[in-house]
C-alpha positions, 0 to 999 in steps of 0.5 A, a space after each residue: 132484709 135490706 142487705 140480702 136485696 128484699 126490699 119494702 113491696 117486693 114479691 118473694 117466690 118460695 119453695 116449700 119443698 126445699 131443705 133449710 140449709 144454713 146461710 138460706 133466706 127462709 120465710 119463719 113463722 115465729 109465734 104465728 106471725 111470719 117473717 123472712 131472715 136469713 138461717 144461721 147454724 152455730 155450733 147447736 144453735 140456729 139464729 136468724 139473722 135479719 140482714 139489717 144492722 138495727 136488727 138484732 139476731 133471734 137465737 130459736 129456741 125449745 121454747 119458742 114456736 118456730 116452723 120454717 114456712 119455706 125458702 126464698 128462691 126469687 126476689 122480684 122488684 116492682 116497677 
């Protein structure tokens, strides 16, 4: 999530009462392991977009087992 400014080792404060809305940095849970992209509706699709150009977007589908855990709200840097 380089150009989105999350960094390896920074520390994310999410809200888990927020709406996921499109252009939104989420934290997902995908198959049970969690991740952070950036939501995306098009048309009746959602993807995720990683914000890295050597990753390339997840289109959600029925079949998958994806749940948004929360929206990235702070992105704090270490020292």
């Amino acid at each position: 999530m380089i150009g989105a400014g999350i960094h390896p080792g920074d520390l994310l404060i999410v809200d888990r009462s927020l709406s996921a809305e499109n252009n939104k940095v989420a934290i997902v849970a995908i198959n049970g392991e969690l991740t952070v992209k950036r939501l995306s509706r098009q048309s009746d699709c959602l993807y995720l977009l990683a914000e890295n150009p050597h990753c390339a977007k997840i289109e959600v589908t029925e079949e998958m087992d994806a749940k948004i855990w929360g929206i990235v709200t702070t992105v704090i840097h270490p020292l």
